[in-house]
N, C-alpha and C positions, 0 to 999 in steps of 0.2 A: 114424672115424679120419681123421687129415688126412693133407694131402699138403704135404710140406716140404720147401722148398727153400732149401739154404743157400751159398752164394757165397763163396767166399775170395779176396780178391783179392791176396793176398801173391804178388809175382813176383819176389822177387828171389834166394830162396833155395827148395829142395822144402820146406824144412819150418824150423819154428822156435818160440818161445815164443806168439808170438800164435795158433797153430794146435791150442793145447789145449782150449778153451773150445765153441770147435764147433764139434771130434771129439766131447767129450764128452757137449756136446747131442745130437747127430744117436746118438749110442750108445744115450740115453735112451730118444728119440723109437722107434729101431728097437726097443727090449727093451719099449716099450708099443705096438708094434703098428703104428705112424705107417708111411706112405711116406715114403721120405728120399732129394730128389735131390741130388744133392753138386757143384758147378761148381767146378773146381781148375786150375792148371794143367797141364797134359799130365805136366810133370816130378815130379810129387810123387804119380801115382798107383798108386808101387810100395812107399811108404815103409807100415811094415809097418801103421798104425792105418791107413793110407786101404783096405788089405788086408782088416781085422780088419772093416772099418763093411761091405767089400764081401761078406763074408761072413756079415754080419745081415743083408743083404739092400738094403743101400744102393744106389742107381743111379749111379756116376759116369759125368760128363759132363765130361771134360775137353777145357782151351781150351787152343789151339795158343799158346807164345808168339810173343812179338809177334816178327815176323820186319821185316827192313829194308824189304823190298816192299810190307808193310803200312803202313806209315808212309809211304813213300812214296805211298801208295792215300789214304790219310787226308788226309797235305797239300795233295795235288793234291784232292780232295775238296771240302777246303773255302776254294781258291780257285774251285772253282767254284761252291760253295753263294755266296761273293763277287757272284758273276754269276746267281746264280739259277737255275743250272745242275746238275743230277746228270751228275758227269763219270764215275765208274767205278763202279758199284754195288758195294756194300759189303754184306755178311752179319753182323752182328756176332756174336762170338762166344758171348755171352749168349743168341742168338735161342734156341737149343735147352732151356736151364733155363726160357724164358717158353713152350715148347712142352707144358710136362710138366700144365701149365693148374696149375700150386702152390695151394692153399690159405692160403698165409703164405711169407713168406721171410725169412732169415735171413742180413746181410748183415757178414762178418766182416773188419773191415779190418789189416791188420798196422802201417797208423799210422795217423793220426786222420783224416786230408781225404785220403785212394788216391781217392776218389768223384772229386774235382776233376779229376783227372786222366783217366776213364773216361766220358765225353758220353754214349756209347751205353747204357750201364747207366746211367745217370740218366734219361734220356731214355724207355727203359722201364719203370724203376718208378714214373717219371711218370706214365705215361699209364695204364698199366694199373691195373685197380684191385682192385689186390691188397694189403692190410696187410703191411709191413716192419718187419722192427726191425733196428736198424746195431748193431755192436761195431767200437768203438775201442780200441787194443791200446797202440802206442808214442804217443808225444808228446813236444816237446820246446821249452822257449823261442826256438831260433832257428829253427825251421819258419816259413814266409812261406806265403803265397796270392795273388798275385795276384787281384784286384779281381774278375774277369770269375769265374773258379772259386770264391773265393767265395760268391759272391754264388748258386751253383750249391750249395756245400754247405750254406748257409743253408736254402735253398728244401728242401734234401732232407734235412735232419736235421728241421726242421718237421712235414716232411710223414708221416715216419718213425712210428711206434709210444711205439716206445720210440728212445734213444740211449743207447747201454750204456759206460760207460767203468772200465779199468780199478781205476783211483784216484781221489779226491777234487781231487786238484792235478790230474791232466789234464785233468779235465771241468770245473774253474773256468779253467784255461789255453786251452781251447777257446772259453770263453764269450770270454776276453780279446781271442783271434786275431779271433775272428768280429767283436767288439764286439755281440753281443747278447747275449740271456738264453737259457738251454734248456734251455725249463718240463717238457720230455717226455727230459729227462736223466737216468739212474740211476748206480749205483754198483754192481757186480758183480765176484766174485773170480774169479781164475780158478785153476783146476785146479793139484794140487801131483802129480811123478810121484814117489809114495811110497806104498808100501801098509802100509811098516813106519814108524808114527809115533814109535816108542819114541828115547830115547836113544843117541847114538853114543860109546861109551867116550871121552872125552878123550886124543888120545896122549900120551905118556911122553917124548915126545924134549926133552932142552934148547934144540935147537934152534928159534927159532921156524918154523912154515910159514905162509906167507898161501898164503892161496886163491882165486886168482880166476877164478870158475865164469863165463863168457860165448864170444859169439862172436868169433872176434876180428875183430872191425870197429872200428877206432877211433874211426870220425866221430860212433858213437852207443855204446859202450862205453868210450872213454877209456883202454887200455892204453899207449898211448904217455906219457900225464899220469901213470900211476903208475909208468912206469918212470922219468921226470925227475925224480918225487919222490926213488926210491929211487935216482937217482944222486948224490942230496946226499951230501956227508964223511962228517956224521953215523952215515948210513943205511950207508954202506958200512965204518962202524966197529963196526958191532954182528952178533951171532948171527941171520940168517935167512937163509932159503930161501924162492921164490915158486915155485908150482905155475900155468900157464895150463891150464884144462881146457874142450875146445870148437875147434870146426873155422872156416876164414872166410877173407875173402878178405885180409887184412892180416896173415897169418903169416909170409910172407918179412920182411916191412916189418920187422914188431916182429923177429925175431931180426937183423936188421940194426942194429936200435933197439939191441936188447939188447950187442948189439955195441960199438958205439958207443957206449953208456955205460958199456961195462968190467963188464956184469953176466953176463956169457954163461953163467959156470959158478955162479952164484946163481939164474936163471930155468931151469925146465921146460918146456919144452911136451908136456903131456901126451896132447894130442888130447881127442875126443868119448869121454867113460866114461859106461857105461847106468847103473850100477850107483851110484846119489848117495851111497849112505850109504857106499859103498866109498872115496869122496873124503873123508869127516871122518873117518874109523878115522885118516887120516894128516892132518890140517892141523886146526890150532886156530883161526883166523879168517878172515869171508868181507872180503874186501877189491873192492868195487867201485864204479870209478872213472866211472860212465858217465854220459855229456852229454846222454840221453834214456833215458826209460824209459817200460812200460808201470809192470806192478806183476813185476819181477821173481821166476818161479817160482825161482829159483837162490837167494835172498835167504830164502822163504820154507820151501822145502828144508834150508837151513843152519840158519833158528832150530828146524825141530822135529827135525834131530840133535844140538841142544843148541848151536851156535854162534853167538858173539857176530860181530858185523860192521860194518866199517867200508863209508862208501855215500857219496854224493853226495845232498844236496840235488832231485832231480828224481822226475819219474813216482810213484808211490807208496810211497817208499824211507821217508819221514821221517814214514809213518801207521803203517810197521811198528817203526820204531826211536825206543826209547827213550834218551836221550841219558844214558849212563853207566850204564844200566841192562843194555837190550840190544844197545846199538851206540856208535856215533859217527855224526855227521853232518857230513860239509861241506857250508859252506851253499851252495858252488857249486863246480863242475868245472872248478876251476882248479889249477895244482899248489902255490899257498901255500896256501890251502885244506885240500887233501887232505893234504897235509902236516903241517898244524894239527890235523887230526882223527887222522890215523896215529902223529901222536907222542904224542895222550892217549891213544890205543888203548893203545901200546908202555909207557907209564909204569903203565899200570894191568893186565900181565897175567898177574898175583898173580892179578885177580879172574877170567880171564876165565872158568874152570872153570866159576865159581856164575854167571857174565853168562851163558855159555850155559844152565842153569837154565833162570831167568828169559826167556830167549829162549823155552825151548822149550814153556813154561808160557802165554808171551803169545799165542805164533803155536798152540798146541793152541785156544787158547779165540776165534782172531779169523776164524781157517779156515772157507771154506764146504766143507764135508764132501761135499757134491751138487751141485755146481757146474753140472754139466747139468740136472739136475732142477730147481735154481734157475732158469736160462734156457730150457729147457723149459717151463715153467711160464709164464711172461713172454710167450713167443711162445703160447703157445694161448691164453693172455685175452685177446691179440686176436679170437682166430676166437667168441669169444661175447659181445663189446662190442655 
């Protein structure tokens, strides 16, 4: 049996879409027997799966966030490495995941280059010679890198196993950022939270409902771009309702938005619902506007309860959607754009009953059904290379 270690570095939230792929590894690993150490940060280890792995038997080891005095510790740090100097000794908070002596690790990023920005976990996957494999989750055309980090996550995608990427467009977007090739790059789905795959009755209402299933973050979800859309004449002369379902830091923002564009008593906020299929019993299409993506589970969720959906152009959105088949696509997250795509949605939803069909037919047959046991898989042909 091995001893696994897997790393999350998402801090900006306890938990999120990039943190299903591996949970659901490290699930595998413990239900065949594997040691599994978990590195998280401190705040996410009450959310109920980090619970659920902890009662298979998982190790958490969670890392303090990053406090102001630490950064401070780092800065000063490294004006003195400047000087040649160790001015305050530093612990990093990784030391205890390389204490567990791992067999393999498993390093799951919530966007594509987090490593850039973490010296100390490069620094020891480096040196150490242990087999890694990375998961890249979000990505997004206007992501930048600086030259010096770079040139650091070059060196460590390289050196990596595997590079696992949500979608096909982010791991050729990666190649682009980088300006190199990455020959030890994969393609992997990640996890849907559905156990009932079946159809969700189409509702009844004349009214139309959009749905739009995300966080509400704008800078990488786009809710403010559908709400400009949906403040055109147009839009404000026709039958619908939008539902926002999902928690985030730009909720005042958009209901001020909503505000301001005279839609207040047109938008919902629904908050975070567990329960997905309970969101299409009521709304007929998914509507998302976002500026970055991985491979959206929210997207993938709506086609197997039978809905069609309108998306953006980015992260994995335009591998799932067929154009007039099972969606629309704008080809970028702009509000003429989205606009362009929402108004052939809106002229065509006579069809959209049979588009959701079709959606639910497509995304039944493109599903990894095992999605841990897929990356399970991955990470132990390492340990017999």
């Amino acid at each position: 049996m091995a001893r696994i270690a897997i790393i999350s570095t998402m801090g900006g939230f306890p938990w999120g879409g990039s943190e299903f792929l591996w949970a659901a590894t490290a699930e595998q690993a413990l239900i065949e027997g594997h040691e599994v150490f978990i590195s998280i940060y401190d705040w996410s280890i009450s959310h109920p799966i980090v619970k659920k792995l902890q009662d298979l038997g998982a190790y958490i080891l969670p890392r303090p966030r990053t406090m102001k005095s630490s950064l401070l510790a780092r800065t000063l740090n490294r004006l003195a490495q400047s000087l040649k100097k160790q001015l305050i000794p530093q612990k990093s908070s990784y030391q205890n995941i390389f204490d567990q002596n791992p067999d393999v690790i498993c390093i799951s990023q919530g966007g594509s280059y987090d490593l850039a920005h973490i010296p100390d976990l490069c620094e020891f996957i480096e040196s150490k010679n242990v087999p890694f494999h990375i998961i890249c989750q979000f990505n997004s055309e206007n992501d930048s890198i600086d030259t010096s980090p770079k040139e650091r996550i070059r060196k460590v995608f390289n050196k990596s196993q595997s590079v696992a990427f949500v979608s096909e467009h982010n791991r050729k977007l990666a190649e682009h950022h980088l300006a190199c090739t990455l020959p030890n790059s994969i393609v992997v789905k990640n996890p849907v939270n559905l156990i009932d795959h079946s159809l969700v009755p189409f509702p009844k209402s004349s009214t139309v409902s959009f749905a739009c299933v995300a966080r509400l973050e704008v800078h990488c979800k786009g809710q403010d771009v559908f709400f400009q859309v949906l403040s055109d004449p147009k839009w404000q002369e026709r039958d619908w309702q939008c539902c926002l379902y999902g928690s985030g830091p730009d909720e005042e923002y958009l209901r001020s938005l909503a505000k301001y564009y005279r839609l207040s008593d047109r938008i919902q906020f629904m908050g975070h619902v567990h329960d997905v299929r309970s969101i299409w019993a009521n709304n007929h299409i998914l509507v998302l506007p976002s500026k970055g993506e991985g491979t959206p589970l929210s997207l993938i969720e709506a086609m197997l309860c039978g809905r069609p959906a309108v998306v953006t152009d980015v992260g994995g959105n335009a591998e799932w959607i067929q154009e007039g088949i099972t969606g629309f696509v704008a080809d970028a997250p702009t509000a003429k754009l989205l606009n362009n795509a929402l108004e052939q949605a809106w002229l065509s939803q006579y069809n959209w009953q049979a588009m959701g069909f079709d959606s639910h037919n497509y995304a039944i047959n493109k599903i990894d059904k095992f999605p841990g046991q897929t990356m399970l898989n991955l990470i132990l042909k390492s340990l017999k290379q």
